[in-house]
Every structure is written in C-alpha cells, then in structure tokens.
C-alpha positions as CSV (number, residue, x, y, z in Angstrom):
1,X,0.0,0.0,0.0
2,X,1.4,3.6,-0.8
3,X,2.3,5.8,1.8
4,X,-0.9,8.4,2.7
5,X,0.7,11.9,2.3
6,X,-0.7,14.9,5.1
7,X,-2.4,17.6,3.3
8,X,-1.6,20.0,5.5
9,X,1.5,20.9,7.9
10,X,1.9,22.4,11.0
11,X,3.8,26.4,10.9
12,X,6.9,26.4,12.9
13,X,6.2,30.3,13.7
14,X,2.3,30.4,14.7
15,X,1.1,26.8,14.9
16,X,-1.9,26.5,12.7
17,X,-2.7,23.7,10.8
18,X,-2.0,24.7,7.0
19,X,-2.8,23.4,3.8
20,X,-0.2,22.3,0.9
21,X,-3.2,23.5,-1.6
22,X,-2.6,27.4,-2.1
23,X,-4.9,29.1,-4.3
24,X,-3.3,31.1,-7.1
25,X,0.3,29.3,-6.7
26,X,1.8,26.2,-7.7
27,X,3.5,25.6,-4.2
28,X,2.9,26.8,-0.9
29,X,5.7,28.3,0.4
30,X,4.3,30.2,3.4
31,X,1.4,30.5,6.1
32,X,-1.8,32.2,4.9
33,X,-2.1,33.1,8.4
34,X,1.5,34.8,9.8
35,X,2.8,34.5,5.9
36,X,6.0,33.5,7.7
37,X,8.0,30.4,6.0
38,X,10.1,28.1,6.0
39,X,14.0,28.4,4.4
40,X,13.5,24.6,2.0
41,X,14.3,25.6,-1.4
42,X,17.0,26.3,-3.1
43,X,15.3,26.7,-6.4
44,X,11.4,27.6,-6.1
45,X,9.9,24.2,-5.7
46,X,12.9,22.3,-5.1
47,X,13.1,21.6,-1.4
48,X,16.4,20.8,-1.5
49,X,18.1,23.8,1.0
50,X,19.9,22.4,4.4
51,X,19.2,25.3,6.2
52,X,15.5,25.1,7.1
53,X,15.3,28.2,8.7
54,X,12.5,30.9,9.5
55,X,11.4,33.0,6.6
56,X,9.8,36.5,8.3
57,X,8.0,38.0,5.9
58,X,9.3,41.8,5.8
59,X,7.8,43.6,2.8
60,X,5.3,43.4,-0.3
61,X,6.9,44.7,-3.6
62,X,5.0,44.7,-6.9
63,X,6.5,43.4,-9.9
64,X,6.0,44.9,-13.4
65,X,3.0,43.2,-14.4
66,X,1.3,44.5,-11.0
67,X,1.2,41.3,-9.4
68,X,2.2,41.5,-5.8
69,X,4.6,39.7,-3.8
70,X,6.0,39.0,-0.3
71,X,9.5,39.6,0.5
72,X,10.9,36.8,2.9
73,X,14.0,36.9,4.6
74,X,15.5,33.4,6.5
75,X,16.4,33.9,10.2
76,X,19.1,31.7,10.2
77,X,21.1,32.5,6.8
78,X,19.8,36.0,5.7
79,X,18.4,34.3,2.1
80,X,16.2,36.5,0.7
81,X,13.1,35.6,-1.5
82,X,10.2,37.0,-3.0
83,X,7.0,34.6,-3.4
84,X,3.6,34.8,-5.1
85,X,0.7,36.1,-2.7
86,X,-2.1,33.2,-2.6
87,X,-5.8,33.6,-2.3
88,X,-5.8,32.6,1.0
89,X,-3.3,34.9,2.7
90,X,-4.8,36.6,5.4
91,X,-6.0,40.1,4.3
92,X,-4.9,41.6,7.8
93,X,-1.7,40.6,8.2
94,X,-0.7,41.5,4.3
95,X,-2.2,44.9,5.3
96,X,0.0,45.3,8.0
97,X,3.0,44.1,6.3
98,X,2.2,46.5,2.8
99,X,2.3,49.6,5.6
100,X,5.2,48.5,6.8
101,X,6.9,48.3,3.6
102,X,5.6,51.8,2.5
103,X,7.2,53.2,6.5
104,X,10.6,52.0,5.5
105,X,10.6,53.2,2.4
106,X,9.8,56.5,3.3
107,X,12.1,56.8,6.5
C-alpha cells in the first residue's frame, strides 16, 4: 500500500494547521495566516536547502506586471526571497505588512 501523504502541515512560527493547496500558486511556500516560512528551497519548488530556517515576511513589492509579492527573509542564513501572494493569505496581516513596507521606504 502507498504511503498516505498529510495535506496540511503544522507552521513552525504560529502553529496553525496549513494546507499544501494554495490558491493562485503552484506551491505553498508560506502560512496564509503569519505568511512567515520556511528556508527549504533552493530553487522555487525544489526543497532541496539544508538550512530550514524561518522566513519573516518583511515587505510586499510589486512586480512589473502589477502582481504583488512577499518579501521573505530566512532567520538563520539571511536568504532573501520574493514569493507569489495566494488567495488565502490573510488580508490583515498583508495589510500590515504592505504599511510596513511603504514606513521603510519613506524613513
């Protein structure tokens, strides 16, 4: 019999149960809820990085096209990475984290 696979994992940062389905993304690469992640890929999608460290979300940039996207940076290695917004992200805590991004660019 093959191995049953979770659909959902626990985030290291807040706790909640999360799903691997993201809405409007190929891979989920962060909580919907804190939007923080997890330091796994080296490529997007590849899950091959050693350093498994905590991805804080710390800004929202927009790309040409208009599309908007979080800025992550890893706690443990200072990787920086920019991934795709998903349906489900929390409207709140992007909120939050687009004035935050406008404060630092204007200090």
């Amino acid at each position: 019999m093959a191995a049953q696979h979770s659909k959902t994992f626990i985030c290291k940062h807040c706790g909640r149960d999360v799903p691997y389905a993201a809405p409007g993304t190929h891979h989920r690469n962060h909580c919907p809820f804190c939007l923080y992640s997890r330091h796994v890929d080296i490529v997007r999608g590849d899950r091959k990085s050693r350093c498994g460290g905590m991805m804080k979300p710390i800004g929202i940039v927009e790309r040409p096209d208009g599309e908007f996207l979080i800025v992550h940076q890893c706690q443990g290695c200072g990787f920086i990475s920019k991934n795709r917004i998903a349906g489900d992200d929390d409207d709140t805590v992007l909120s939050t984290l687009s004035r935050q991004s406008l404060d630092d660019r204007l200090l």
